[in-house]
C-alpha positions as CSV (number, residue, x, y, z in Angstrom):
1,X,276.8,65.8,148.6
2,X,278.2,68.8,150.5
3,X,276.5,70.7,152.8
4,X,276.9,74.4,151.4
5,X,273.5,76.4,150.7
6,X,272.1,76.2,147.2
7,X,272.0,80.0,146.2
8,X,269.6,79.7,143.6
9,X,266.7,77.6,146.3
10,X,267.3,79.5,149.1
11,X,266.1,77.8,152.1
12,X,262.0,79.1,153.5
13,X,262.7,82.3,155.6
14,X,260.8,81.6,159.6
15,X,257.8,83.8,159.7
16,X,259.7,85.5,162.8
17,X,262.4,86.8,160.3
18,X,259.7,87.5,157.9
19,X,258.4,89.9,160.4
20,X,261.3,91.5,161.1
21,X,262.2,92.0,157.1
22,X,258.8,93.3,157.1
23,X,259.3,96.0,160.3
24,X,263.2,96.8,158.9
25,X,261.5,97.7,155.4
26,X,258.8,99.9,156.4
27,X,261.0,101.7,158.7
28,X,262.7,103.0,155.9
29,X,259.9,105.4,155.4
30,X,261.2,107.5,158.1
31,X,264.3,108.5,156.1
32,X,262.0,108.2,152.7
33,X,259.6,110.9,154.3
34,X,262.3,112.8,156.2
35,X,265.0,113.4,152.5
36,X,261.6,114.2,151.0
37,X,260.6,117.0,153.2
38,X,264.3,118.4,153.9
39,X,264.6,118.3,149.9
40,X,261.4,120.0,149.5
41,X,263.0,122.6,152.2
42,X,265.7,123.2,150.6
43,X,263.8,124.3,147.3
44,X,261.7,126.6,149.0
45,X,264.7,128.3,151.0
46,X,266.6,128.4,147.5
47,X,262.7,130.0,146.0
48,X,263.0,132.5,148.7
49,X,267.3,133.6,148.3
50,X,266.4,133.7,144.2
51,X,263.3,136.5,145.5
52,X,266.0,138.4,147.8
53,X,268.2,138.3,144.8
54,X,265.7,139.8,142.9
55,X,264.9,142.2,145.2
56,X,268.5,143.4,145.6
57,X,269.1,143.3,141.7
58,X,266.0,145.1,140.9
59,X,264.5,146.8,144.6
60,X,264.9,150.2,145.4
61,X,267.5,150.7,147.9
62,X,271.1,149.4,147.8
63,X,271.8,148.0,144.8
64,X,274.7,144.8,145.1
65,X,277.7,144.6,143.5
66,X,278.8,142.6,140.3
67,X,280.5,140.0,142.2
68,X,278.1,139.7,145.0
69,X,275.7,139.0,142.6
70,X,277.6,136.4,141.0
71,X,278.2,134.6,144.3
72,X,274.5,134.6,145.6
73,X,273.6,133.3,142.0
74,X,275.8,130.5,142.8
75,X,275.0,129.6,146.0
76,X,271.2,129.7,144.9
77,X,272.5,126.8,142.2
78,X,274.3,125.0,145.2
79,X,270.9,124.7,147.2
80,X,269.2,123.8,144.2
81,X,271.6,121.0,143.1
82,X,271.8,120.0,147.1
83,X,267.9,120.1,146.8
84,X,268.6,117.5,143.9
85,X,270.6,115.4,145.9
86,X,268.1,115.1,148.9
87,X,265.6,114.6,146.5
88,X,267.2,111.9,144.7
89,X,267.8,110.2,147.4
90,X,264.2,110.6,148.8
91,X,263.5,108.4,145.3
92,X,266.0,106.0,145.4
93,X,265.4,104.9,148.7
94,X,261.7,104.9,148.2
95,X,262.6,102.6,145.0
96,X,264.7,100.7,146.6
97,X,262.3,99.4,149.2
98,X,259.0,100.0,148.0
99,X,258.3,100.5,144.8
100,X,260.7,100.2,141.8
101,X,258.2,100.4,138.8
102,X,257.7,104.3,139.3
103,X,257.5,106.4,136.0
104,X,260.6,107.9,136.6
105,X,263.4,109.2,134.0
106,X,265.6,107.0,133.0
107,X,268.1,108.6,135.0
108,X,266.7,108.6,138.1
109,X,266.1,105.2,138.2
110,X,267.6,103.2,140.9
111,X,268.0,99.4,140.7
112,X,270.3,98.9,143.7
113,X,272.2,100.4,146.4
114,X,275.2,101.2,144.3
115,X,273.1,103.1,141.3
116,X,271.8,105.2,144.3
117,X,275.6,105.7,145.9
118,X,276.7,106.7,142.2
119,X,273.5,109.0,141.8
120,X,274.5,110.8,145.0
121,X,278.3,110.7,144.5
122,X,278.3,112.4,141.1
123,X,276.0,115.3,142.4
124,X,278.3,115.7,145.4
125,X,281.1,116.2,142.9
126,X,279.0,119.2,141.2
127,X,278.6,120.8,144.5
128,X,282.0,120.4,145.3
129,X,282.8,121.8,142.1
130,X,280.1,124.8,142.3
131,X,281.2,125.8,146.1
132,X,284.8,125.8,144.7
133,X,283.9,127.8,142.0
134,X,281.8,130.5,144.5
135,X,285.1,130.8,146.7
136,X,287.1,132.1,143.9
137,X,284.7,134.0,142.6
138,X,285.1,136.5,145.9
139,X,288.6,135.1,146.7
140,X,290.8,137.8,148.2
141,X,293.8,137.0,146.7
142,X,295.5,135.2,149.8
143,X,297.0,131.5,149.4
144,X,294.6,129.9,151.4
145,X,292.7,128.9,148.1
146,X,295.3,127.0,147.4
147,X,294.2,124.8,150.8
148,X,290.8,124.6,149.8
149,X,291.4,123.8,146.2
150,X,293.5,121.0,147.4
151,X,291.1,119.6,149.8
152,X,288.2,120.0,147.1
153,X,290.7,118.0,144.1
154,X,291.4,115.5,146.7
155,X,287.7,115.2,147.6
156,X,286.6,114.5,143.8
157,X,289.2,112.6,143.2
158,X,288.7,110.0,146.0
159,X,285.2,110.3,144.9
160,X,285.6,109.7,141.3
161,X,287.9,106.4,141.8
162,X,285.2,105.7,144.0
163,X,282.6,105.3,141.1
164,X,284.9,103.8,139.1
165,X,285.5,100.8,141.8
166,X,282.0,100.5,142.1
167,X,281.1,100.3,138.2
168,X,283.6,98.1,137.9
């Protein structure tokens, strides 16, 4: 007979570590409550730079140009998939801990820690992508693009084998 734990009939927990599985789990509503309200922030700061746009599309006044437009357009979609993020991170760690039987699409559901590292890695690679895609769209025409392209490709691409090592 050896003396290694059976994994399967894992020995009775004391009640003094039940406790303090009880305190660490509820204390992750702070961060639950806190990506909630900063998500729900960010969509109402995105709400308001979609009025301004409006306003300087359509508002009497100064009229922007084609390419200004363009780039606030963008950056509104940046908030709004950054919104998504915070958001789905709000659910995921809410799942995680509390409740995992919410209706929820399918994919938003979170079963463990890495679905909700993958959930937030592939939307980090879309707003990598989308503030890459806002810097050219006013770029200047000087090299340093060429920097920040790097950096960005290196970024999803460290990210992306990421995923892959943890799906695998």
């Amino acid at each position: 007979m050896t003396d290694t734990p059976d994994i399967d009939n894992p020995p009775a927990s004391s009640p003094a570590l039940r406790v303090v599985g009880g305190v660490v789990r509820w204390l992750m509503i702070i961060p639950v409550i806190a990506t909630f309200f900063a998500a729900t922030a960010l969509m109402i700061y995105g709400a308001v730079e979609t009025y301004n746009l409006g306003i300087d599309l359509f508002g009497p006044g100064q009229r922007i140009r084609h390419d200004q437009a363009l780039l606030h357009a963008i950056e509104i979609v940046d908030l709004f998939l950054l919104a998504t993020v915070v958001q789905v991170v709000s659910l995921g760690l809410y799942q995680l801990y509390f409740n995992q039987d919410i209706p929820l699409p399918k994919w938003i559901k979170i079963e463990t820690l890495d679905d909700l590292k993958s959930k937030l890695v592939g939307v980090v690679i879309t707003v990598l992508a989308v503030f890459f895609l806002g810097e050219a769209m006013v770029w200047s025409g000087s090299p340093d693009i060429i920097y920040l392209g790097a950096g960005v490709a290196i970024m999803i691409a460290a990210l992306t084998y990421f995923l892959r090592t943890i799906h695998n």
